[in-house]
DRENVEXZA-937098 format. One record per residue (C-alpha): x, y, z; residue in one letter. Coordinates in steps of 0.2 Angstrom, whole numbers, padded with zeros to 4 digits, always signed. Example, Ala and Ser with C-alpha at 12.3 -4.5 7.8 and 13.67 -1.06 7.14 Angstrom:
BEGIN
+0062-0022+0039a +0068-0005+0036s 
% end
This chain:
BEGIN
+0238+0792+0497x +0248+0777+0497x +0244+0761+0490x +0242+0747+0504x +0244+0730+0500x +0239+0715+0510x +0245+0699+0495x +0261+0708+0488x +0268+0710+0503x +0286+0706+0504x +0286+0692+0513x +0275+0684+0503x +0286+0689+0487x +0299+0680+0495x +0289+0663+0500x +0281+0662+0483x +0286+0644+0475x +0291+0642+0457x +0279+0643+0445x +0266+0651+0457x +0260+0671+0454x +0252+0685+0465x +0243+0700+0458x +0234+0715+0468x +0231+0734+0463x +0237+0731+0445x +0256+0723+0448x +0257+0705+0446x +0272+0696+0454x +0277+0679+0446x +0292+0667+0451x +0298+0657+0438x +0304+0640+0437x +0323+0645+0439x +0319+0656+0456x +0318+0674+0446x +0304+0685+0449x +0296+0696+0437x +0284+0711+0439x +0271+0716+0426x +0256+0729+0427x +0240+0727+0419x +0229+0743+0422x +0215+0754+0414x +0219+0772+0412x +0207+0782+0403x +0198+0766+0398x +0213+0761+0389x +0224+0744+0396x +0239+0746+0398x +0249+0730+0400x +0269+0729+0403x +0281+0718+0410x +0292+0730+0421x +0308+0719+0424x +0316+0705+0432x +0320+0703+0450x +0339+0698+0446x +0338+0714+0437x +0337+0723+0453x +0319+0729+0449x +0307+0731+0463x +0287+0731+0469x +0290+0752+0470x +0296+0751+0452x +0279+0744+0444x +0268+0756+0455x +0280+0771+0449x +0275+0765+0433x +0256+0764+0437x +0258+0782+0444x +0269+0790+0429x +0252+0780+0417x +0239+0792+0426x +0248+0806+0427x +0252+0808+0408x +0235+0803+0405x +0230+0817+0418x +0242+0829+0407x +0233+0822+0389x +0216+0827+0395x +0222+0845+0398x +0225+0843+0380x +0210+0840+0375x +0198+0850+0367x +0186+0859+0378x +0170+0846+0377x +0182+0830+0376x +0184+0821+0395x +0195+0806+0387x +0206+0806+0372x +0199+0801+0354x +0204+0781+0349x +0212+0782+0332x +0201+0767+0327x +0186+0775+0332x +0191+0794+0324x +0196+0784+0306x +0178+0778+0308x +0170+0796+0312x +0181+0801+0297x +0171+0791+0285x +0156+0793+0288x +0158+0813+0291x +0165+0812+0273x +0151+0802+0264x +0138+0812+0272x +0147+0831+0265x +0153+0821+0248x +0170+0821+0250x +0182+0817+0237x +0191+0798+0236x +0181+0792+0250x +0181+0773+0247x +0198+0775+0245x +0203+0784+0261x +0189+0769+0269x +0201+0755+0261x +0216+0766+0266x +0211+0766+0284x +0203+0749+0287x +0216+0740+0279x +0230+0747+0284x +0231+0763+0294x +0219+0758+0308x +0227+0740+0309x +0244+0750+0314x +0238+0764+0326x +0222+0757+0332x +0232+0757+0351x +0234+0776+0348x +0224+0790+0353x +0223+0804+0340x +0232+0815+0352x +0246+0804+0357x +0253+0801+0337x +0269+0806+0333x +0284+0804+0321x +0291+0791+0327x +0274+0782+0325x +0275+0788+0306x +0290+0782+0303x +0289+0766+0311x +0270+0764+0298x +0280+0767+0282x +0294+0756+0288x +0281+0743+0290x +0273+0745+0275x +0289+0746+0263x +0292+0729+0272x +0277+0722+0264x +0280+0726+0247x +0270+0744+0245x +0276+0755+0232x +0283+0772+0238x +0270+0780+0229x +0258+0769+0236x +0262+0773+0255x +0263+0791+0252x +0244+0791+0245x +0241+0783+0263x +0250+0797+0271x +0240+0811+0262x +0226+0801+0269x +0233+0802+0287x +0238+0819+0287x +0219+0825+0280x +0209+0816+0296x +0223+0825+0307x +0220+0840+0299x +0200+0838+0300x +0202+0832+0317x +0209+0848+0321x +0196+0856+0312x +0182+0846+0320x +0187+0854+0337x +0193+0832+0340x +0212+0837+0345x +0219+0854+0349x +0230+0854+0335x +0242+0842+0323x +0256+0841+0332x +0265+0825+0320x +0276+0831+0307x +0273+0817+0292x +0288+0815+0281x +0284+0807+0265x +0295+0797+0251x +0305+0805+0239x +0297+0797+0223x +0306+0789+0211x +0306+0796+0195x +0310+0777+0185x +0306+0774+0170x +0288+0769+0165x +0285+0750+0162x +0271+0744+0150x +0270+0729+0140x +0274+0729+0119x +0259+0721+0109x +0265+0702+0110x +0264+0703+0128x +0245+0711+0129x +0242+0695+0121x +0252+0682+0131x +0242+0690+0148x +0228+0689+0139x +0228+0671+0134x +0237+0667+0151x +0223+0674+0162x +0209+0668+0150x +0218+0650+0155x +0215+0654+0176x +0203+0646+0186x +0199+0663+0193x +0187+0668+0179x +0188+0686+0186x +0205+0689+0179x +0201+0689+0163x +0189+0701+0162x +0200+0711+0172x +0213+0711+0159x +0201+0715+0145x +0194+0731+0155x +0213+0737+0162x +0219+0738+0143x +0206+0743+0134x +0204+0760+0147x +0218+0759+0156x +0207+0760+0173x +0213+0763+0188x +0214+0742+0200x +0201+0751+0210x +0191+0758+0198x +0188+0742+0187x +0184+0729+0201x +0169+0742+0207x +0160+0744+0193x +0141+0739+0192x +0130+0733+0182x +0122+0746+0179x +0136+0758+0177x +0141+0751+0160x +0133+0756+0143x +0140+0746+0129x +0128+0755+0118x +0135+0771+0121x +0154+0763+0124x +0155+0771+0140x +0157+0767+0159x +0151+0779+0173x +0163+0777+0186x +0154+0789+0200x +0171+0787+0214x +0187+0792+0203x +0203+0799+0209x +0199+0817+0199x +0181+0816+0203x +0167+0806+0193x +0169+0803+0175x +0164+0795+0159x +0177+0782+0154x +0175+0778+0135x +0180+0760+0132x +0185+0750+0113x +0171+0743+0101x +0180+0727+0107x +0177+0728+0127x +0160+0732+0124x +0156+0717+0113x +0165+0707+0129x +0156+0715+0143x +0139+0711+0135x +0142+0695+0135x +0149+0692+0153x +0134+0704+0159x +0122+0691+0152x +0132+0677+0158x +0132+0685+0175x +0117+0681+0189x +0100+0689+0186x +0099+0703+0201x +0119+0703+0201x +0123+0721+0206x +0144+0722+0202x +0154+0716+0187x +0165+0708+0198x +0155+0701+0210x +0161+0693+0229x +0146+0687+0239x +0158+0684+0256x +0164+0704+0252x +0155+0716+0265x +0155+0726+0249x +0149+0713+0239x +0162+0715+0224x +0178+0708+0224x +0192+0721+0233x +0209+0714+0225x +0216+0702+0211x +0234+0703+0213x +0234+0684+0216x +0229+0678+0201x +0234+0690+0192x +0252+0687+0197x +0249+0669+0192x +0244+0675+0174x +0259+0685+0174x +0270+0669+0177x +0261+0659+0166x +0263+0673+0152x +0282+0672+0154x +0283+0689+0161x +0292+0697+0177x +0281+0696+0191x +0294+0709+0199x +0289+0722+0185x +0271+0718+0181x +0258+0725+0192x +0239+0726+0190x +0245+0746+0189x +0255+0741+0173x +0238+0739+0163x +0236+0757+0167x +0252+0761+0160x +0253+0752+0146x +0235+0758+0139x +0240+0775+0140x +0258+0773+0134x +0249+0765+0118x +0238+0779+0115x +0252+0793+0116x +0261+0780+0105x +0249+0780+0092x +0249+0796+0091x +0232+0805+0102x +0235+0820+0107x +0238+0822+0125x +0222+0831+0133x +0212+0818+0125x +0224+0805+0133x +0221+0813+0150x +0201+0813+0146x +0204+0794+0144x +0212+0789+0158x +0205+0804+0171x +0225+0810+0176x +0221+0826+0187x +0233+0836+0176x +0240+0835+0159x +0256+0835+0168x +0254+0817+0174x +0250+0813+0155x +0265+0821+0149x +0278+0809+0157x +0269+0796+0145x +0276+0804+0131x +0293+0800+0134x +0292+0784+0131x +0306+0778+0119x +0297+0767+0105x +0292+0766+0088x +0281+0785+0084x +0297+0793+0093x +0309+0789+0080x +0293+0791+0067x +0293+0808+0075x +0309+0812+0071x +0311+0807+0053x +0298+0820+0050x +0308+0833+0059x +0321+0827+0048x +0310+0830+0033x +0304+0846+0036x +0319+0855+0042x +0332+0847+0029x +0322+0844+0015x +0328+0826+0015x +0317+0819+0001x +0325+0802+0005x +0317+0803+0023x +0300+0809+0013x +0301+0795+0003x +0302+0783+0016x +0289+0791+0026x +0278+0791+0010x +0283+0770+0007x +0280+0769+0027x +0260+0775+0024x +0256+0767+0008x +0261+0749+0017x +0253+0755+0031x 
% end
């Protein structure tokens, strides 16, 4: 049946003065100051608004144009909800599914599930949160990690938000939410560069740099990434109660590989006893953020970047991430073997420990004076090795 209009008629399209606007059924008609008219919908389709401008008058664009427009909304959304799974009357938000994602994952304890939370709220949900989970595709992908490259984001970094995506599409189909995936997700070809950590002088410049910061956090911060080589994440969420300076260990019950022990240095846990007493009685996190939902602070990348600066270093090249780095390049330098690396740092796979020792430096060249050695009976190389312990 045929829409019937009694304000946008087309005589009174024609009288409207400049400036002035008429809407009715949805379609708004406006006249601009220089005479040009311009027609917009703004309608609810499957409790979804859709607002668009259709076009100028000029442009040769018409009242029959914006209804065609209503029309072709409500019959995909018609075409969607055929879609659907059988149960599901409107399509799934991608807001409200990210949500339901959660929470489905806490209560059957799934793997990384602050992570994927902080994934999602941060970033994912803020992109998509017009979408339906049905109506994603490619193009939407591709469009996100555009975005998020733009920003700064590591490669790495948007793909682990990618993997995140892909597992609530894949759940969702599982859930009986959507019919089936339908998006193809593309991810980054990672770049295999070299590793960058910081040499011994440096640990100390940051250190000495951040001690000097009005943000008393990032100090401790420093001291903790170091000394474990924990993961950003991982160190601003510990609690209180989580960390046993007697037993030179922190529990840390929401790693990337599943809940571990992380031993720390005699050092750190002469520092965090102190800072725990310094800290308020009843105070739960070791980083705490009253204004956090969470109640712990969430990122440090400000002032760390100003510790950075005022440590002489390159702000391009030294992340919070290069902590990481550098504490586990240091114990494959001095020589640890490497599944007792990988039960320090709580890599997945000895794999991801391996690229660690390929790290030019110092024990390399050790290394290979031994080789020397043994296999040529040097005994000048012997000698020195032997000189090289006893001033050792």
């Amino acid at each position: 049946m045929a829409i019937r209009f009694s304000k946008l008629t087309r005589p009174a399209i024609r009288s409207l003065k400049p400036g002035a606007s008429i809407s009715e059924h949805g379609i708004t008609f406006r006249r601009d100051t220089n005479g040009d008219g311009v027609y917009s919908v703004n309608v609810m389709v499957d409790r979804r608004r859709i607002h668009r401008v259709i076009g100028r008058e000029s442009e040769g664009v018409t009242r029959q144009q914006a209804e065609d427009f209503i029309a072709q909304a409500r019959t995909d959304a018609r075409r969607q909800r055929l879609e659907l799974p059988e149960g599901r009357k409107t399509p799934l938000g991608f807001k409200e599914a990210a949500e339901r994602y959660v929470q489905r994952l806490r209560d059957s304890d799934g793997k990384n599930v602050d992570i994927k939370e902080r994934q999602l709220r941060q970033h994912l949900v803020p992109f998509l949160a017009a979408k339906s989970l049905n109506t994603i595709e490619s193009f939407d992908v591709e469009r996100y990690k555009k975005a998020r490259r733009s920003e700064g984001a590591a490669k790495a970094t948007v793909n682990r938000e990618l993997a995140t995506l892909s597992h609530l599409l894949n759940r969702a189909v599982e859930w009986k939410w959507i019919k089936s995936k339908s998006v193809k997700i593309t991810r980054f070809k990672e770049d295999n560069q070299r590793i960058v950590y910081l040499a011994d002088d440096q640990c100390a410049a940051l250190l000495e740099a951040a001690a000097s910061d009005h943000n008393e956090n990032v100090h401790a911060f420093v001291m903790v990434g170091l000394h474990t080589g924990m993961r950003h994440s991982e160190i601003l969420a510990i609690r209180r109660e989580d960390v046993d300076v007697g037993k030179r260990v922190i529990w840390i019950p929401q790693a990337k590989a599943g809940a571990r022990e992380q031993p720390i240095t005699r050092e750190l846990a002469e520092y965090l006893g102190k800072r725990m007493k310094m800290l308020p009685p009843g105070c739960e996190w070791l980083f705490p953020s009253p204004a956090s939902a969470t109640g712990h602070v969430h990122t440090i990348r400000k002032a760390f970047l100003r510790s950075v600066e005022r440590a002489g270093l390159d702000p391009d090249q030294i992340t919070p991430h290069t902590l990481r780095h550098t504490a586990v390049t240091h114990l494959v330098q001095a020589g640890v073997d490497l599944p007792t690396v990988q039960r320090i740092s709580g890599h997945k796979t000895l794999s991801m420990v391996a690229r660690y020792a390929h790290q030019s430096g110092a024990h390399i060249e050790t290394a290979m004076d031994r080789l020397e050695g043994r296999v040529s009976g040097n005994q000048e190389v012997n000698v020195r090795q032997l000189k090289s312990k006893s001033s050792a």
